[in-house]
C-alpha positions in Angstrom: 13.8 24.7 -13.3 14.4 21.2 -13.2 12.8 17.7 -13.6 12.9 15.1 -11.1 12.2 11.8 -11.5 13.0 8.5 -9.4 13.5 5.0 -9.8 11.7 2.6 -7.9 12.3 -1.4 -7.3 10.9 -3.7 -4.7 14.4 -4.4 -3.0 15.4 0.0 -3.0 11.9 0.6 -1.6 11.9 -2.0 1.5 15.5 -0.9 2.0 14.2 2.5 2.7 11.1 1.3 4.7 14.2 0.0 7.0 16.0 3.1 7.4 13.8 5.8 7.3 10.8 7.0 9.5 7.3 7.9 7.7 7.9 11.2 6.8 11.3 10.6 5.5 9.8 7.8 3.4 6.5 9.3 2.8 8.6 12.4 1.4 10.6 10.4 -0.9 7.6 8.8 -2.4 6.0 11.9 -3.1 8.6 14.2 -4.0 9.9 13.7 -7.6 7.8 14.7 -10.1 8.1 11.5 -12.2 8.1 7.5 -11.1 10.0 4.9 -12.6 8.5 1.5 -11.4 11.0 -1.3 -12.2 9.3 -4.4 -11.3 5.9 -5.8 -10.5 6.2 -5.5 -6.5 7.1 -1.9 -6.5 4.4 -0.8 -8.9 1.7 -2.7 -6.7 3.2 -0.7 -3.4 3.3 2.4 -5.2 -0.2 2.5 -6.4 -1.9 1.4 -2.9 0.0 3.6 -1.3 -0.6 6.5 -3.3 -4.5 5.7 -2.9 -4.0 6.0 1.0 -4.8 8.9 3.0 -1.9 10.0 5.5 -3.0 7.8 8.5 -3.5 4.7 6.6 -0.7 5.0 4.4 1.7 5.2 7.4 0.1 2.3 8.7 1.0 0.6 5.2 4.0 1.6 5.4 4.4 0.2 9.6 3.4 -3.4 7.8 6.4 -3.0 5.7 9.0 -2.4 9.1 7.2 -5.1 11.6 5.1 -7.8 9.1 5.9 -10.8 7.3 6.6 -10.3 3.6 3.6 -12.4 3.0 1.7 -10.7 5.1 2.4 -7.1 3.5 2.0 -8.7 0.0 -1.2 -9.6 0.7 -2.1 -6.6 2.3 -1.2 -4.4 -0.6 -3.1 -7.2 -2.5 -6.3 -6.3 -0.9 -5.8 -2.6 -0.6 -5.6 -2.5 -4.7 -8.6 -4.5 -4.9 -10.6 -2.0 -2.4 -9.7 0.4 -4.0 -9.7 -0.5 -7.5 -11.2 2.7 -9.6 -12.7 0.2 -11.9 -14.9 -1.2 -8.9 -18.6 -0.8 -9.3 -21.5 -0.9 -7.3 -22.2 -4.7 -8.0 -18.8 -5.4 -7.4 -19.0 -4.8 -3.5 -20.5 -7.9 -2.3 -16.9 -9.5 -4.1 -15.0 -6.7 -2.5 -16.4 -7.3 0.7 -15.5 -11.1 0.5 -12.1 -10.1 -0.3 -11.7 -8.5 2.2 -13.1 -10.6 4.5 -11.4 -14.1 3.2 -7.9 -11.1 4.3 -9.0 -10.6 8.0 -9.8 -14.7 8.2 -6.7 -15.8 6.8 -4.0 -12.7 9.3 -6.1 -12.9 12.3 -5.3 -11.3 14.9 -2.4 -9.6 12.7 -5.0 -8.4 10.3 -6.7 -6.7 13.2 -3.7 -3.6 13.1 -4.0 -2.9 10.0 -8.0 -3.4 8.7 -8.7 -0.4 9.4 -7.2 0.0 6.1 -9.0 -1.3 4.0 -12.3 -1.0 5.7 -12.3 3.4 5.2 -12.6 3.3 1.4 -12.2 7.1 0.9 -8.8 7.0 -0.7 -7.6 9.8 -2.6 
C-alpha cells in the first residue's frame, strides 16, 4: 500500500487549470491522500475549492481558464469568507456585505459566477 501526497504552488495549479478539463483537474486535486501547499495563493484556492460542491467548484475552476487574475483572486477571496467555518449567526449581515461590495465591484462578470457564493451549503 502506498502514500500519496502532492505538492501544490500557485504557478503548477493555474498551469494545470490551462491544460486540463474539470475532471482531469478536479481528479488531481482530490486524489492524493496528502497536500502540500507551497505558498499563500495555492492554500487560499485549495481550501475554497475543497468547500465547493461539484457544480460550483467547476465553475471556480472556469474563473481560473476565462477571468482576470484579479478577478479569480477576489473570487476565491469571497468564497473563503462565505464560507468561513468560524462564521456565526451575527456575522451574516458582514457576510452578506461582502459579498455584495464582490457583485458591485465584477458586474456583469460577477453575474457567472455568484451563484457561488450565494448557495452556502458547501461541504
Amino acid at each position: 500500500m502506498s502514500f500519496h501526497k502532492r505538492r501544490y504552488n500557485w504557478s503548477i495549479i493555474t498551469q494545470r487549470v490551462q491544460i486540463d478539463n474539470f475532471k482531469e483537474f478536479d481528479n488531481w486535486i482530490f486524489k492524493p491522500e496528502a497536500h502540500i501547499l507551497q505558498d499563500q495563493e495555492s492554500s487560499d484556492f485549495f481550501k475554497a475549492y475543497c468547500k465547493l460542491e461539484d457544480y460550483p467548484r467547476e465553475l471556480l475552476f472556469e474563473s481560473l481558464k476565462k477571468e482576470s487574475e484579479d478577478f479569480y483572486k477576489d473570487l476565491i477571496k469571497c468564497i473563503n469568507v462565505v464560507f468561513d467555518t468560524s462564521n456565526k449567526e451575527s456575522h451574516q449581515d458582514t457576510v452578506n456585505i461582502y459579498k455584495d461590495l464582490f457583485i458591485v465591484k465584477w458586474g456583469e462578470t460577477s453575474e457567472k459566477y455568484k451563484s457561488i457564493i450565494e448557495n452556502q451549503n458547501g461541504r
